[in-house]
C-alpha positions in Angstrom: 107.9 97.2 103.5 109.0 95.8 100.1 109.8 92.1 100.5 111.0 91.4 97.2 111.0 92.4 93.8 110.7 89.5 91.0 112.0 90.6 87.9 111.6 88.8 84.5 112.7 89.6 80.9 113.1 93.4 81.8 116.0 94.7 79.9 119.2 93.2 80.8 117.6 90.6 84.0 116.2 87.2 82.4 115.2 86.2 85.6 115.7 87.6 89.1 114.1 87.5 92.6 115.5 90.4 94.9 114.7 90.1 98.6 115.1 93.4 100.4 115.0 94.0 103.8 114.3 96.9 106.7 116.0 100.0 107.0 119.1 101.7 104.3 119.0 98.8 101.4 121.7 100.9 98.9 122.3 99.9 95.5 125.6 100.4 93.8 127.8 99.0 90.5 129.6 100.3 87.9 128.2 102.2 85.4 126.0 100.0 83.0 125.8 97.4 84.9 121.8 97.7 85.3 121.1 99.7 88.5 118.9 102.0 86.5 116.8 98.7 85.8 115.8 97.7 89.2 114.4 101.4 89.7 112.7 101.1 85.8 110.9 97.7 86.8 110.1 99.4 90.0 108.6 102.0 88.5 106.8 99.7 86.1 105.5 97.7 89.0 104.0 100.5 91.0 102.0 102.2 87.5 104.3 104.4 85.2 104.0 104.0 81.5 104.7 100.7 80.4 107.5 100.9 77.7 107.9 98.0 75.3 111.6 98.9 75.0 112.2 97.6 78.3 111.2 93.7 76.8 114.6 91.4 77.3 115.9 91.2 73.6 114.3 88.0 72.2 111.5 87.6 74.2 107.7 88.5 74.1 106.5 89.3 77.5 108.0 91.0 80.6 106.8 90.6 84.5 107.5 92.5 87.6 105.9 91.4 91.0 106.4 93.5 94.0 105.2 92.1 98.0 104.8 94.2 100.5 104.3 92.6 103.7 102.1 95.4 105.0 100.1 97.9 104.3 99.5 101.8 105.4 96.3 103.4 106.4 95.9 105.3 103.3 96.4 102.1 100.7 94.0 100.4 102.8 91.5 102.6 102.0 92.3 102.2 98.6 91.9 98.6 98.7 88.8 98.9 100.0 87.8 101.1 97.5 88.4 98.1 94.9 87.5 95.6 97.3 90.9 94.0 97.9 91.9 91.7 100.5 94.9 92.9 102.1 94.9 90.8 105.4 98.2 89.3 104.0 99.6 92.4 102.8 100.0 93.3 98.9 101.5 91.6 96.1 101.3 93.9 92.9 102.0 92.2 89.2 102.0 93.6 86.0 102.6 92.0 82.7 103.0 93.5 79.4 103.9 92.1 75.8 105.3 93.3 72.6 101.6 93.3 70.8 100.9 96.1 73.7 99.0 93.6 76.3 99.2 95.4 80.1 97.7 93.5 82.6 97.7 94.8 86.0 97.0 92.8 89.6 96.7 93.8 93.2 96.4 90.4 95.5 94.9 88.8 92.4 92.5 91.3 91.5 92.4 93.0 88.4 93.0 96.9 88.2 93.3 99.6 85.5 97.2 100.8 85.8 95.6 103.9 87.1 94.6 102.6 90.1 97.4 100.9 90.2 99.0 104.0 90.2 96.8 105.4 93.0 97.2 103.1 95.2 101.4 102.5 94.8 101.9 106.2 95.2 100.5 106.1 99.0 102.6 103.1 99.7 106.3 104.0 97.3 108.1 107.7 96.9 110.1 107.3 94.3 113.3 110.2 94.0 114.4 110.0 90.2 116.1 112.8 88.1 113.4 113.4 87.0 112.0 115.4 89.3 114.7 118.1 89.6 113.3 119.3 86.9 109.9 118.9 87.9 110.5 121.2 91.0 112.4 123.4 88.5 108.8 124.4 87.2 107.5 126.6 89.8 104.0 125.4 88.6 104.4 122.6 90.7 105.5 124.1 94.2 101.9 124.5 94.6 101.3 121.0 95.0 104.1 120.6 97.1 102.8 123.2 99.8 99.6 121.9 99.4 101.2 118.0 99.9 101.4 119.2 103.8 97.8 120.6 104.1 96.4 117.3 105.6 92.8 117.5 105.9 92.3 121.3 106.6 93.2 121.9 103.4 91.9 119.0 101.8 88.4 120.5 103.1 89.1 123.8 101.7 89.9 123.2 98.6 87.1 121.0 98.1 84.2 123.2 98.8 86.8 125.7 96.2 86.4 123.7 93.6 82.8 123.0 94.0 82.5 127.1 93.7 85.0 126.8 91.1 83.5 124.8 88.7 80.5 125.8 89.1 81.2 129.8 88.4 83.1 128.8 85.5 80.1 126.8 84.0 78.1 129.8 84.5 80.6 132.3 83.3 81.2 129.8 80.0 77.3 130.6 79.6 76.6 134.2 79.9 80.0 134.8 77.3 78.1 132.6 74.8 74.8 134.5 75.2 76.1 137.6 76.3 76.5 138.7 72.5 73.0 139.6 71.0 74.1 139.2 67.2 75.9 136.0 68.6 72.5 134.8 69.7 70.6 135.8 67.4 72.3 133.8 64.5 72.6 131.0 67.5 68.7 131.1 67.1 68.2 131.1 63.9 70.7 128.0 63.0 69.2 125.7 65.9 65.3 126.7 65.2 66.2 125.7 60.9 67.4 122.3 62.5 64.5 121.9 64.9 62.2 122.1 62.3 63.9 120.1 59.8 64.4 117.4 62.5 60.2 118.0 63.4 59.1 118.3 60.0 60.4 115.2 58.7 59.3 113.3 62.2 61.8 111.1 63.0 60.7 107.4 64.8 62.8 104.7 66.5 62.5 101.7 63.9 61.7 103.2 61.0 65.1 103.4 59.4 65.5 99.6 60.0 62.0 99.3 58.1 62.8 101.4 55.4 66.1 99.3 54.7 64.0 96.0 54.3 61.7 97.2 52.0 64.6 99.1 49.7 66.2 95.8 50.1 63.3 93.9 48.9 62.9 96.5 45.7 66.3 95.4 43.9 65.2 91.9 44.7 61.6 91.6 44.0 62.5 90.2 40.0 64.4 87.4 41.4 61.8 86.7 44.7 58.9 86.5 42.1 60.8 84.2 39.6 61.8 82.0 42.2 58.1 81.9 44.0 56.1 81.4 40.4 58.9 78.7 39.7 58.0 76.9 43.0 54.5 77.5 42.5 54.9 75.9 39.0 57.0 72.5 40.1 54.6 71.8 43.4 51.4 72.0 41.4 51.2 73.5 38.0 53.3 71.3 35.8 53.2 68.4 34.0 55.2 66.0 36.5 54.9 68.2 39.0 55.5 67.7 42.8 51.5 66.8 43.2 51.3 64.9 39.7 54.0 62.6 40.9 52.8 61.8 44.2 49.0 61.3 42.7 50.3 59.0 40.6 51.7 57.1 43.6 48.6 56.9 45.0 47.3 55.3 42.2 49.0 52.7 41.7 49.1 52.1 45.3 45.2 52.0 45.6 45.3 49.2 42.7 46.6 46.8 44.9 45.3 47.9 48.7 42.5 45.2 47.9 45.9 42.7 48.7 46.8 44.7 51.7 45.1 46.5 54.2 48.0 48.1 55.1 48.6 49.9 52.4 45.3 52.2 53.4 47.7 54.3 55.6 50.1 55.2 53.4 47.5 56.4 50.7 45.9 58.7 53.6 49.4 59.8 54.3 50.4 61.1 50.8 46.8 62.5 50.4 47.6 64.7 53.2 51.2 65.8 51.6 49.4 66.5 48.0 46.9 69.1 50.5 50.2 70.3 52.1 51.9 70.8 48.7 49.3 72.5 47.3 48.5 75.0 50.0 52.1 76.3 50.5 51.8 76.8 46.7 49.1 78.4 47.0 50.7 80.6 49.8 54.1 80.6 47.7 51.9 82.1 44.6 50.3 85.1 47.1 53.6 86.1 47.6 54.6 86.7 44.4 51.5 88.1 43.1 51.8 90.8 46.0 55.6 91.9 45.0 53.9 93.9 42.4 55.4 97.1 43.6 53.7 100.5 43.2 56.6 103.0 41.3 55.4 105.8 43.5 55.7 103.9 47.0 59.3 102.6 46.4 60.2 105.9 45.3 58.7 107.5 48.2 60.6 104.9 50.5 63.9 105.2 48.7 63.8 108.9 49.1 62.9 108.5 52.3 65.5 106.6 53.6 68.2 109.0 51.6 66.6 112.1 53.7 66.9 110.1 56.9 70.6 108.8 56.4 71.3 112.8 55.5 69.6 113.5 58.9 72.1 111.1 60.9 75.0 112.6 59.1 73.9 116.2 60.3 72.7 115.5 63.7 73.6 111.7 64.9 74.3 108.0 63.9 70.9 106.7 64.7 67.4 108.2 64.9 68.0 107.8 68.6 70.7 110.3 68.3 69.2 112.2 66.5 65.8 112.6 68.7 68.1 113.2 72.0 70.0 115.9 69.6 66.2 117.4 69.7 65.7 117.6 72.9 69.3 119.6 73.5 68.7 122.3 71.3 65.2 122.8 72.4 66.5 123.5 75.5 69.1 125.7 73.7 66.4 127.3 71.4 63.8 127.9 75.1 67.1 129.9 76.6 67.7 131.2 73.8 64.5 132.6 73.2 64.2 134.3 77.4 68.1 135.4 77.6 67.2 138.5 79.0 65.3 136.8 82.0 68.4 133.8 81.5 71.0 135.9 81.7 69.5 138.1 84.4 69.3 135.0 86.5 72.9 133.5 85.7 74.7 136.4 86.9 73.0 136.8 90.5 74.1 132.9 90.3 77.5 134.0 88.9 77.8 136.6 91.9 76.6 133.8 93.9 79.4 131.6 93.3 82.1 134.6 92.7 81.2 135.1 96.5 82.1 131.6 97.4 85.1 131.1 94.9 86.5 134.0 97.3 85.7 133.2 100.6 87.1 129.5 99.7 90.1 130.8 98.3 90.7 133.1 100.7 90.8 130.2 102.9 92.9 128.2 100.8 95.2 131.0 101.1 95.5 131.4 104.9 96.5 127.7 105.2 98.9 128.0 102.7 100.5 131.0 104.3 101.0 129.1 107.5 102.1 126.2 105.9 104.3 127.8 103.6 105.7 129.5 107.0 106.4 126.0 108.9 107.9 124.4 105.6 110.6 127.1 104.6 112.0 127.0 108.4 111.9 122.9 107.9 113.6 123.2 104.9 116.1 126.0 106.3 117.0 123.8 109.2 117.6 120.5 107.1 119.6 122.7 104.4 121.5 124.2 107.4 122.6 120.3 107.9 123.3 119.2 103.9 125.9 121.7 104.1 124.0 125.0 103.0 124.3 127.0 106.4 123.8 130.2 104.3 121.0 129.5 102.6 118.0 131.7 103.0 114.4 130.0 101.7 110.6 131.5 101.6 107.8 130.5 99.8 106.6 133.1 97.6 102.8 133.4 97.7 100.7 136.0 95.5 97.2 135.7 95.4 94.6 136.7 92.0 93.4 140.1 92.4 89.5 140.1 92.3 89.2 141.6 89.1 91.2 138.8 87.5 89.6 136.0 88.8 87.6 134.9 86.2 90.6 135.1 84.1 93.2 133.7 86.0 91.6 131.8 88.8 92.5 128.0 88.6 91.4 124.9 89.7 94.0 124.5 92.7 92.7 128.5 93.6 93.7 131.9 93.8 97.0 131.6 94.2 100.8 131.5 92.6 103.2 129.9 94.9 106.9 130.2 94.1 110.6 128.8 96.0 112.4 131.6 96.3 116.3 131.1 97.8 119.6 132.7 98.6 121.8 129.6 98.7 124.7 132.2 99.8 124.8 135.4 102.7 124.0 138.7 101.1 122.6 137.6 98.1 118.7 138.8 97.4 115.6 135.9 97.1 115.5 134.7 93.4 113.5 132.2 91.8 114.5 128.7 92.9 114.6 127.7 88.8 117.6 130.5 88.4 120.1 130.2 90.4 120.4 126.9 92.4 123.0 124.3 91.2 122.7 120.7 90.4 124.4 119.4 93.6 122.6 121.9 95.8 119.1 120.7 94.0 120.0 116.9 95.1 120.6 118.2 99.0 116.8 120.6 98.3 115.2 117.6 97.2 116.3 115.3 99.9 115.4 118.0 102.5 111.9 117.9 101.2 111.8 114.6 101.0 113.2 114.1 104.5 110.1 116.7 106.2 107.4 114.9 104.0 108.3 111.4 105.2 107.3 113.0 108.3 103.6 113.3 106.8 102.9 111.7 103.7 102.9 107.8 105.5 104.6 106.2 102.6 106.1 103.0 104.0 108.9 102.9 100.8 111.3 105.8 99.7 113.4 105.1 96.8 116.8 107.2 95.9 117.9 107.2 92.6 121.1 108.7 92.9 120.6 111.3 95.2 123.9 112.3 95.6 124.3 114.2 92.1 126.5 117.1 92.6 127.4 116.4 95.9 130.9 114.6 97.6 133.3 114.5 100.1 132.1 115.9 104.2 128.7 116.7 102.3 128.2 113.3 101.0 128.6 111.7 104.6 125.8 114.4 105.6 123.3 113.0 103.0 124.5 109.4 103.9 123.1 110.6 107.4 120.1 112.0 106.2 119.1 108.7 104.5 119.8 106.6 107.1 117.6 108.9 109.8 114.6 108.8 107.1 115.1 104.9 107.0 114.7 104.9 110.9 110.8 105.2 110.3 110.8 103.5 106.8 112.6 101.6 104.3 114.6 103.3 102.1 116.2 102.2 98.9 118.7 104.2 97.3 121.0 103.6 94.5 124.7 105.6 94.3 128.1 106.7 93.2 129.5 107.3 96.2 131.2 105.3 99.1 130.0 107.4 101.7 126.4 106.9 101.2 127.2 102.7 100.3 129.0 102.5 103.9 125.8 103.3 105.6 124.0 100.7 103.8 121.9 98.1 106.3 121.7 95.9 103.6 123.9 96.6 100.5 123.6 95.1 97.4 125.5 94.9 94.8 124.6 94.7 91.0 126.8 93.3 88.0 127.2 92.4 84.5 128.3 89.4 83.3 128.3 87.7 79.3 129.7 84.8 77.6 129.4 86.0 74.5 126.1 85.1 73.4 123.7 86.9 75.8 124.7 89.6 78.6 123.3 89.3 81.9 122.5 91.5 84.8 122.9 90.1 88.7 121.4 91.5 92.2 124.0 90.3 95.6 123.3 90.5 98.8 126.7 91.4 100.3 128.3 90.6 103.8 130.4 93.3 105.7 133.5 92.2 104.1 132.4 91.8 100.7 131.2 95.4 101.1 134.3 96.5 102.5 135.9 95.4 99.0 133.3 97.0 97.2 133.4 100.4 98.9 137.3 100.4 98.1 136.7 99.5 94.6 134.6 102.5 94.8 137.0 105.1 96.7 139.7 103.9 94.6 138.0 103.8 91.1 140.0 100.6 89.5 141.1 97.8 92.5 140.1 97.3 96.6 144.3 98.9 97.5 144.8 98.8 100.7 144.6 102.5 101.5 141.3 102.0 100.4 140.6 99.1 102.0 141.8 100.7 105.1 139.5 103.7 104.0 136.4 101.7 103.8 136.8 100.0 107.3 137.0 103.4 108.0 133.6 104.8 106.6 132.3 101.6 107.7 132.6 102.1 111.2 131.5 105.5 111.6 128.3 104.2 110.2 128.1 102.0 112.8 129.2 104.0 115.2 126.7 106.6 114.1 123.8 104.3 113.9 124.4 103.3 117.1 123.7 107.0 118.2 120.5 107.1 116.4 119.1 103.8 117.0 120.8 102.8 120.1 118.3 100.2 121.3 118.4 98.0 117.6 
């Protein structure tokens, strides 16, 4: 369960701390007032794109903690997987600033925002707009049918895509070699650069070599000047380095006969005149040696040109460059047996055709059944948001064999379609075509209502769910929520009154301003205070007291009917 939210700098919230409790928690306000914003930092919390946008005006960072007091077998494993300590249950924080910093932290721990992502989506469903027209793509029923597999499936459809892979690899190689001319240019292009590469021999260190002594030719002027001119001032000047420290000796051997002492400091410059003079000497072999041969620094120069010309062909460095090598003469060695290559890569393609069938085949025979089971759930649950008429199946065509390798996928052999008759008489049709936008809202909560049955999450959020709906039908979706909320927390934000009055815990969110900054607030509100609120509601302006009267109204049968479902709380 979500304990509380902590919101800071996000949009119009400076600060907040929402604590949320079991069961229905609905959301409502007037438009504007920043619902959508507890949902967006939500969202941000649990891993969608971070958006700097959503960085309070005037301010440089933006936080969002969520903690959860538990945690479900599925995010466990999770945390394992990163090695999180969730003994406590989870706290997830995520920070992000206007230079683009994200920072993202499970119990402390520091996670990419994808695993982030991975490991919210077990714990939080999240209903937004969004997705209406997500499920409008009949691309993605697949992944709905297949979100009810469990581990059947799961098995399948890894083995699949083992085979998959695999005979797509192979079928990738036999096109590119398939074509003789194809292969034969192939050849000739990659044996030009193996010999190239072998005939100019490439070594690990020799570039770096070759840079020092190309170095040392635009230098070598200077480096001689400046040795000969040490050479001269240590030892082959007048007043030079040894001159002058001779001449010290001198006159300190005229008076040693006075003082003894004066023995050890003679000894002590003799020794510096030898060390002078032999790092002169050494200074002098240096220069003398920089005569450079035209030929050999023309050689190296060239040298180094060809080799830099090699990197920009085959790599950055020669180590590129040497590993290039070794691809293409694995390239050039197939090249050169296709026949006995290609003969071997199709029995493998064969091979792996065989088990991309028998996989998908299987893939297909769970989907059937589950496709079976999910159309009469969602029938039944329809048959209770109002649409007794409705007629749903789940369309499922398989790949013919000889379009496999052409239109075989990843997710397998099939194309799985909602098809639905939302009134009597009327043929199947494309879900996409002809379902409206207040009979999508009661399909996507039925959906939602069966998978909360299997998916585990311990956290459904609502955002406005009841688009397109009102009146008898709106109490039926208020029902709906509060009978998924039985078995998990549920947050929901909404329009309408009906939905509000079955609220365990409503809150209520507002906007206030004194004309220097605007402000968005979260209340927790009593039964009286959301009386008032669900008349302001029904009555669009002021709590009258018809609507007042109305609201009691709704109130009670809330009660009354959550005392039918949940007799013993």
């Amino acid at each position: 369960m979500l304990k509380t939210l902590t919101i800071k700098n996000i949009a119009l919230i400076s600060s907040s701390e929402i604590e949320f409790n079991s069961g229905l928690n609905i959301l409502t306000g007037e438009t504007g007032a920043g619902k959508s914003i507890i949902i967006d930092s939500l969202n941000f919390v649990l891993g969608a794109r971070a958006d700097k946008t959503l960085i309070r005006h005037g301010q440089n960072e933006a936080i969002v903690e969520a903690d959860f007091d538990n945690v479900n077998t599925n995010v466990a494993k999770m945390l394992d997987k990163y090695d999180i300590d969730y003994s406590e249950g989870m706290i997830i924080t995520r920070r992000m600033t206007m230079e683009g910093k994200n920072v993202c932290r499970i119990n402390g721990v520091k996670l990419p925002v994808g695993g982030l992502r991975d490991v919210a989506s077990a714990m939080v469903d999240i209903y937004g707009q969004h997705e209406n027209s997500i499920l409008l793509n009949a691309d993605t029923h697949i992944d709905i049918i297949d979100s009810f597999g469990g581990s059947s499936l799961s098995a399948a459809h890894s083995k699949y895509v083992d085979a998959y892979r695999e005979y797509k690899r192979i079928c990738s190689v036999i096109k590119k070699y398939t074509s003789l001319q194809d292969a034969e240019i192939r050849l000739e292009i990659l044996s030009k650069q193996l010999k190239e590469i072998e005939n100019f021999g490439v070594s690990i260190g020799e570039e770096s070599s070759l840079v020092k002594l190309c170095d040392s030719y635009d230098n070598i002027e200077e480096i001689k000047r400046a040795t000969l001119g040490s050479y001269v001032s240590m030892v082959d000047m007048e007043g030079s380095a040894t001159d002058l420290i001779s001449g010290a000796v001198k006159q300190l051997a005229n008076i040693c006969e006075y003082d003894d002492g004066l023995n050890g400091y003679i000894e002590r410059l003799e020794s510096v005149i030898i060390e002078i003079s032999d790092v002169a000497g050494s200074v002098q072999s240096i220069g003398e040696k920089l005569d450079v041969d035209e030929y050999e620094a023309k050689r190296n120069v060239n040298r180094l040109s060809a080799l830099h010309d090699l990197e920009g062909k085959y790599g950055d460095s020669e180590e590129d460059i040497l590993s290039y090598f070794d691809k293409i003469s694995a390239e050039v060695d197939m090249l050169g047996n296709r026949g006995y290559e290609l003969e071997k890569l199709t029995v493998d393609k064969d091979k792996y055709y065989q088990l991309l069938l028998k996989y998908g085949m299987i893939l297909t025979a769970i989907r059937v059944k589950i496709a079976d089971k999910f159309a009469k759930l969602v029938v039944s649950e329809l048959v209770q948001l109002g649409m007794p008429n409705t007629t749903f199946a789940v369309q499922i065509n398989s790949v013919s064999e000889e379009d496999i390798e052409s239109k075989s996928t990843a997710k397998g052999l099939d194309i799985v379609e909602f098809m639905i008759s939302p009134n009597a008489g009327e043929p199947l049709k494309p879900l996409g075509k002809v379902i409206s936008g207040g009979e999508m809202s009661r399909f996507m909560l039925a959906i939602k209502k069966i998978s909360a049955e299997v998916d585990g999450v311990n956290v459904m959020v609502f955002d406005e769910i009841d688009t397109g709906i009102s009146g008898k039908i709106a109490q039926v979706v208020a029902s709906k929520l509060y009978d998924i909320s039985i078995s998990r927390q549920v947050l929901a934000v909404t329009h309408l009154p009906q939905l509000a009055s079955m609220a365990d815990n409503h809150y209520l969110i507002v906007k206030s301003t004194d004309n220097i900054t605007t402000q968005t607030h979260i209340n927790l509100l009593d039964f009286d205070s959301s009386v008032v609120e669900l008349a302001k509601m029904i009555d669009g302006i002021e709590a009258s007291e018809s609507a007042v009267a109305h609201a009691t109204k709704l109130k009670n049968q809330a009660i009354q009917y959550k005392s039918i479902k949940t007799p013993n709380l």
